[in-house]
N, C-alpha and C positions, 0 to 999 in steps of 0.2 A: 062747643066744637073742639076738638081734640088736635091739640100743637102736631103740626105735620110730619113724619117720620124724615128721622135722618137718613139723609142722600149717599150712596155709598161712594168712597171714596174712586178716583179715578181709575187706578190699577184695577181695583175690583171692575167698575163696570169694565174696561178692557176686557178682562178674562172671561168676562161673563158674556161679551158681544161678540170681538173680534174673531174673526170665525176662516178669514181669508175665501170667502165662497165656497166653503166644502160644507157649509152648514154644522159643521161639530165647533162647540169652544173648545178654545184654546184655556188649558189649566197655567196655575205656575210651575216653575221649573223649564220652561218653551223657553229655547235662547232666547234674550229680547233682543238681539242686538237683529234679526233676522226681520223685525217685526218693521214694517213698514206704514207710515201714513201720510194721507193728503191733508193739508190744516189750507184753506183759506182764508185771506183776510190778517195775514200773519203777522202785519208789519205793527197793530194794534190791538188793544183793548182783548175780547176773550180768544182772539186765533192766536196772539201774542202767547199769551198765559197758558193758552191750550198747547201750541207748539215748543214753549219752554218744559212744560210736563214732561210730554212724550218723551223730548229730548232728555231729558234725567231718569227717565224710564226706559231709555236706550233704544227707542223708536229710531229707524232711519227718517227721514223727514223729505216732502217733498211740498215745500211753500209758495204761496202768491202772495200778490196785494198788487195794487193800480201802482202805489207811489212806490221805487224802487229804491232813493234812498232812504224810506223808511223802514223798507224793505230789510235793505241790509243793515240799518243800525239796529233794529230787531233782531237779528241773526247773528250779531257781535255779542250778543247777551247771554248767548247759548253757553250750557255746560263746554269747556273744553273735550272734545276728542269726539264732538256729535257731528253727524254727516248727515249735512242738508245740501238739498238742491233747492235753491231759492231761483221762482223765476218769476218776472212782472210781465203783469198782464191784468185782463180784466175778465173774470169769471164766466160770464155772458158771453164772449166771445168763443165761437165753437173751435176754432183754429187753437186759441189758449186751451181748451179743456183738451185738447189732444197732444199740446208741449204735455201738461200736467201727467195725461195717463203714462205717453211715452216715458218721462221720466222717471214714474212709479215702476213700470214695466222694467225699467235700467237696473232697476234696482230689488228685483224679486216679487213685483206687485205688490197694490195694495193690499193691507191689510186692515187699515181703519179710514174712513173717510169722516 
């Protein structure tokens, strides 16, 4: 059986999904600072890791998680000069999924979920 091909790095799959609903990728050279994402689950483990990326990838950020001070000691970790809108809540809840969109919205919509 043949060792499984390497995974591309994050940026790349970005440029290669991130699409903002127009259906076309996004190449490099796209301001990133414009680039928007929703990461849940943020306060931990891969939404943690996932939401530090973006953030040094100069994604604007709009995060959750249930525990709130997890939440923000999570978000104290961040690059300096990263703009998050961290809100608690619980996923499942539909009233949360619509803080989440609304603040994505605030902020030029999403571009990665």
């Amino acid at each position: 059986m043949p060792p499984p091909a390497a995974l591309p790095s994050l940026t790349a799959m970005t440029d290669i999904h991130a699409g903002n609903g127009t259906g076309q990728a996004r190449t490099r050279g796209t301001t990133r600072a414009a680039r928007v994402a929703v990461v849940t689950g943020a306060s931990r483990g891969l939404g943690r890791a996932l939401a530090r990326a973006l953030a040094e990838d100069g994604y604007r950020l709009v995060v959750d998680a249930r525990d709130g001070a997890a939440l923000r000691a999570a978000m104290a970790g961040l690059p300096a000069g990263a703009v998050v809108t961290a809100i608690t809540g619980d996923i499942t809840d539909p009233a949360h999924r619509g803080d989440l969109r609304r603040a994505a919205q605030a902020l030029g919509g999403p571009d990665l979920l």
